[in-house]
N, C-alpha and C positions, 0 to 999 in steps of 0.2 A: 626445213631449215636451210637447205643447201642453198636457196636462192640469196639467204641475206650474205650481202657482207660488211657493211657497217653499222650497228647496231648500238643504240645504250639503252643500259643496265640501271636500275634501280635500287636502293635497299630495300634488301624484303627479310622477311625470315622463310625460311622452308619447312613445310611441315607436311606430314601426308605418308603415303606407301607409294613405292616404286620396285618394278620388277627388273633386275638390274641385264641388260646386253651380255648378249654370249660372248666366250672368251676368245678375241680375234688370233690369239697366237696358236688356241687349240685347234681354230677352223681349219686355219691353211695350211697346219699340218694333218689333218684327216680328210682334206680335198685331194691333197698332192696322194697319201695313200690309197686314198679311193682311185685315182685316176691311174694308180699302175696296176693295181687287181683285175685278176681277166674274170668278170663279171659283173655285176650291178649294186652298186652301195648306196642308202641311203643317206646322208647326212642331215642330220635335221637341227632347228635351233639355229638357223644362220641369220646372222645381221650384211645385210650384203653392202656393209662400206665399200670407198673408195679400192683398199686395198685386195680386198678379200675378193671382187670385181677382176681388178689385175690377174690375181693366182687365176680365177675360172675361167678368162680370156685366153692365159698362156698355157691351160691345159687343154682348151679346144684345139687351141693351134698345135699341139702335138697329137691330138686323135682322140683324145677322151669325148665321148657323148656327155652335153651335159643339159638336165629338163630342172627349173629352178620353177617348185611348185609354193607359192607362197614363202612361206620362212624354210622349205628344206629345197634341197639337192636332192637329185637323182641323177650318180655318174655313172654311165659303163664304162670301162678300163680300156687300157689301151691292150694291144694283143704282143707290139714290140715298137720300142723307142725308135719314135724317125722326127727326123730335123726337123722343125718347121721351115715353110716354104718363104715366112717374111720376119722379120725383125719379132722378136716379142718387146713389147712396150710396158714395164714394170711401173708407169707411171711415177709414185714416190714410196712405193712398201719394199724396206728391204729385204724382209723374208723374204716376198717373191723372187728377189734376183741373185739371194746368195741361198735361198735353198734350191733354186732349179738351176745352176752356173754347174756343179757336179755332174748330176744328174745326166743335161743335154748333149754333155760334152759323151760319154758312152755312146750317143750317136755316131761321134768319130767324123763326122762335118762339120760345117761352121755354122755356129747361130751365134745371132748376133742379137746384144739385149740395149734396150734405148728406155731413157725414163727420164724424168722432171732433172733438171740440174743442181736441184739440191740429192737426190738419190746420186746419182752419176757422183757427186764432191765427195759420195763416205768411201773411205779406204777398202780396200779392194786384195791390199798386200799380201796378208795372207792367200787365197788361191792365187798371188799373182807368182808367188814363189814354190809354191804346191807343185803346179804345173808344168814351171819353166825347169823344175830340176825332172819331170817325166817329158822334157822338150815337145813339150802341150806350148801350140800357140795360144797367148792368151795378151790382147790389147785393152788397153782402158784407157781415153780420153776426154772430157769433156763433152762427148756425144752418144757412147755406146761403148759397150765392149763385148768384143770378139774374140769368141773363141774356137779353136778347132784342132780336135783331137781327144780322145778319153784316157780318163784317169784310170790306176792299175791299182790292181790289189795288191798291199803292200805294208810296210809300217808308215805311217804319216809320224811328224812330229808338227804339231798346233799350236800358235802360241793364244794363252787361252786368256788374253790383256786385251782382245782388240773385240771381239763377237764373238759369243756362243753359236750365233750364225751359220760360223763355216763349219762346226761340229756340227751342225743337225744336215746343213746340207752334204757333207761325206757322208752321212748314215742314211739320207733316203739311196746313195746311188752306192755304197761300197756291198751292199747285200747282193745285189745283183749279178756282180761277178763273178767268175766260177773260185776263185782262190778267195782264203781267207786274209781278212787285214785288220791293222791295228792301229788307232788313234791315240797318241801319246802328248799328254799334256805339257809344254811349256809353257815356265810359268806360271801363276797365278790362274785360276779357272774363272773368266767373272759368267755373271749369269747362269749358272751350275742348273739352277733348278730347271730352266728352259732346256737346256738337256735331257733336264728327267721326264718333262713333259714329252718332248719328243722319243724317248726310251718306250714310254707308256704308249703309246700312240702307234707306233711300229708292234708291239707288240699283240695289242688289238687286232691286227690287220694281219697277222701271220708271222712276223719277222723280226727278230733274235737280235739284240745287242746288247752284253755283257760289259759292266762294268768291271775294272779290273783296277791293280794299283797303278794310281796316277796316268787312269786311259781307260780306255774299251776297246775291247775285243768283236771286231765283226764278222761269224764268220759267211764263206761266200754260198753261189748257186742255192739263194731265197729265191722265193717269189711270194710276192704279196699276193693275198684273200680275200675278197668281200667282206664286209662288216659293215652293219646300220649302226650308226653313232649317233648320238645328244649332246650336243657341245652345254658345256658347264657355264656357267657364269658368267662372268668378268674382272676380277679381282681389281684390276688397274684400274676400271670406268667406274666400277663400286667405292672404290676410294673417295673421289671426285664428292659423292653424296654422302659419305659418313662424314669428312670432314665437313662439309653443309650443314650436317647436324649438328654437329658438335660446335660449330663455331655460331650459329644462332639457328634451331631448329629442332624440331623432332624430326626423324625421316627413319620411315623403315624400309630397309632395302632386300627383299626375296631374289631368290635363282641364285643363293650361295654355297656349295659344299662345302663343311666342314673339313671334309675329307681332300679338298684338293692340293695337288702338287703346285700349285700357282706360286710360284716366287713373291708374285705381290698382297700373295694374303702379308706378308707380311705386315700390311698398313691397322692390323687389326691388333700383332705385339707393340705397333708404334702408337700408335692414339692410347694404347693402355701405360705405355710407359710416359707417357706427355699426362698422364690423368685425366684421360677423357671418359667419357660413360659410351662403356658399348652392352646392350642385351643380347644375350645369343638365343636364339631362334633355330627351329629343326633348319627352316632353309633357308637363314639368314642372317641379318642384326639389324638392331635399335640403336639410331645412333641421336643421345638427347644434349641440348645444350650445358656446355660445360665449360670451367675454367681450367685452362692446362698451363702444364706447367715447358721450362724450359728440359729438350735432352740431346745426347749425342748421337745422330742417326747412324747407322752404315747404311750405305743403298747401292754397295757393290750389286748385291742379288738381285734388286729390286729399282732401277734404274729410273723406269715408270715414274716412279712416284715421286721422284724429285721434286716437281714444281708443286704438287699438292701437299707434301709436307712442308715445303717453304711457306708457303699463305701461312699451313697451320701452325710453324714455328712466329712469324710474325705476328701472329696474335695471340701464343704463348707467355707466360711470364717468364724472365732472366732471358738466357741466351743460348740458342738452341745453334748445333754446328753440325751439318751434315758432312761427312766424311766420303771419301771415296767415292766420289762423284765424276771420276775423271771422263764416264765412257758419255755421259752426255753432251759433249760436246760434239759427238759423233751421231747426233740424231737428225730430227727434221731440220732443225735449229740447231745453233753452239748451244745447248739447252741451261747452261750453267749461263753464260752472260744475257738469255733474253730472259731467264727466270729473273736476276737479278735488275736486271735494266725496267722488267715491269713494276717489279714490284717495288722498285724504286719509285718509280714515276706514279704508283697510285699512294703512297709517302710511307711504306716501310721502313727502315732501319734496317738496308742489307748491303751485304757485300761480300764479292769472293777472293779468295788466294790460293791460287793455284787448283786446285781439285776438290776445295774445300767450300763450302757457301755458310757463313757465320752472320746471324741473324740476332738482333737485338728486340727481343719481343715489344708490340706495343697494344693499348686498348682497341682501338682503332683504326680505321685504313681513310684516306680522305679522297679516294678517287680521283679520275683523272681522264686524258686521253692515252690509247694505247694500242699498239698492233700485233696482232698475235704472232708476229714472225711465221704466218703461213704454217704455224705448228700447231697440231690438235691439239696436245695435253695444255699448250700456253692460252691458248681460248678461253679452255674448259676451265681453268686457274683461277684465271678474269672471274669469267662467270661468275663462280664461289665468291670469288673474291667481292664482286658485288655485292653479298648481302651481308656484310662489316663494314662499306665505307660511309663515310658521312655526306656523300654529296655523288651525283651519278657517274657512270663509267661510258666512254664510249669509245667504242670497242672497232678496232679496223681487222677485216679478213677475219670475220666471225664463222666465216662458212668452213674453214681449215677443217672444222670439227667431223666434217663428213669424211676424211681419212677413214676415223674410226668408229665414229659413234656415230649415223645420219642421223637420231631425233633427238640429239641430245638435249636441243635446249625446246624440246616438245617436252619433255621429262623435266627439265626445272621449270618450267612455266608450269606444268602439272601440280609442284609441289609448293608452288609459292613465289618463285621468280618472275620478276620483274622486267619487259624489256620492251623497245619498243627498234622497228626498222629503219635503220638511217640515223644522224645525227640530230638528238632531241637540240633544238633552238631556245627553247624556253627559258 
């Protein structure tokens, strides 16, 4: 799929089984641990997106051995942190650039990180103040930022309003050090659960962080351990095809844990609280056509899924209003004005104010032309979104989707989607 990039979309309905992409947020945090263990880890179950690509380029570049056998990894660790010798290029994933900014910097040299200009635009503030009060040189412009010098063990205080981000990246590099430190929350925590993934995940690997009130405790002089891992699911990409279901389909979606920490399982209390039909499954769910109703989302936790529950509010009855939306505007996209701008333009009933997106549900979607704002989850939206409207969709910078998910739309055409290369004339 990576080669297309203007594409229309068909109505179709979806129906069929699908085994749903590994959890891209679990990957790069059990890459990054594999690659400081002094020994060889297996990681297995990788989807090697866009991003996920970045992370294993910028662990080569600091000395990780890595042999990509099919769907798994095989990393051996590094022995002790040294610069890399050229720029690392985070492309557009910002895990990669705010969980390895800590990290590089315990090198006590400069490296310096370069990526897409939409990466480079997202705020940076938080480590930029971290730093400058440990008189850490740290530059961010419009083309790269630079840093040189390492972080200390210490109490941090984190304002937890802008990325859970810089939390997971203080805890891959604060263990390392010989003294203990502590991360203390300002502020609002958004994203929490991505914390706990990454809690879970260091733990795996050998290395200890405590939860504590309002913060974590890290204490110092860890060293990470080898561990063969199985990455889980995908909570976020699995969304994408329960609402398909439920909006016109049967689709059964496998490679689920009931048991995961994933933030975005949430999409599984939201489709039940809209009245959708979901079956539960040992490793999954049945998600059947339904009529749902109008509700009031939060998605402080659950960020992802903004644009897929807006399609599914728009096609809800009454008026569904997601709340706490603020931090999307901070993503690939303003993700709050291109959810809104699309799904305007295929003839929704949307609109936002301030942090909020308030949606007037309706029967149907009438299609349109539309560009994904170069943003995976705004593609994958479209897509769905195709099999509701009345008339086809055509779709610009369709390929976005190989960020996160490279076969994604291998997996709807699988299931019943509709689409054909280029702008259908017809």
């Amino acid at each position: 799929m990576n080669k297309y990039d203007s594409i229309t979309l068909f109505p179709a309905r979806l129906e069929g089984q699908l085994e749903v992409p590994t959890s891209k947020s679990l990957t790069h945090r059990a890459l990054i641990c594999a690659a400081l263990a002094k020994g060889t880890s297996t990681i297995s179950d990788v989807v090697l997106s866009d991003d996920i690509r970045a992370t294993l380029s910028a662990l080569e570049q600091i000395g990780a051995r890595i042999e990509i056998n099919d769907d798994s990894v095989d990393i051996r660790g590094i022995k002790s942190l040294k610069a890399p010798n050229e720029a690392i290029d985070c492309n557009e994933s910002g895990s990669t650039l705010r969980f390895l900014i800590p990290l590089l910097s315990l090198t006590g040299k400069e490296v310096v990180f370069t990526g897409q200009p939409s990466l480079l635009r997202r705020p940076q503030s938080v480590y930029e103040d971290l730093f400058r009060q440990d008189h850490i040189f740290f530059e961010h412009n419009d083309d790269k930022i630079v840093v040189n010098g390492s972080i200390k063990a210490r109490r941090y205080f984190v304002d937890g309003t802008v990325s859970s981000q810089f939390f997971t990246g203080l805890m891959f590099a604060l263990p390392l050090l010989n003294e203990d430190s502590y991360i203390h929350i300002k502020g609002h925590l958004e994203s929490r659960s991505y914390i706990q993934l990454t809690i879970q995940m260091l733990e795996h690997f050998g290395v200890t962080v405590t939860e504590i009130e309002n913060g974590y405790y890290i204490p110092g002089n860890q060293s990470y351990e080898p561990f063969d891992y199985r990455v889980e699911g995908d909570y976020s990409q699995a969304a994408f095809f329960l609402v398909g279901g439920i909006l016109n389909g049967n689709v059964t979606v496998h490679n689920l844990s009931h048991e995961s920490r994933q933030g975005d399982q949430a999409i599984i209390d939201i489709i039940k609280r809209m009245k959708g039909r979901l079956i539960f499954m040992e490793d999954g769910l049945i998600a059947n056509k339904s009529t749902t109703n109008a509700a009031k989302i939060d998605i402080a936790d659950c960020p992802d899924l903004g644009p897929i529950v807006a399609l599914l509010g728009s096609l809800s009855k009454g008026t569904t209003t997601i709340v706490n939306a603020g931090r999307l505007r901070l993503k690939e996209s303003d993700r709050i004005e291109s959810t809104v701008a699309t799904l305007q333009a295929l003839g929704a009933n949307i609109r936002s104010k301030g942090d909020e997106i308030i949606i007037h549900g309706k029967s149907s979607l009438t299609g349109g032309t539309v560009d994904s704002y170069n943003d995976h989850r705004i593609a994958m939206m479209v897509a769905i979104a195709s099999i509701v409207s009345e008339q086809p969709i055509v779709l610009h910078r369709a390929n976005a989707v190989t960020k996160s998910y490279p076969h994604f739309f291998d997996d709807f055409r699988k299931l019943g989607g509709s689409f054909l290369e280029g702008v259908d004339e017809s």
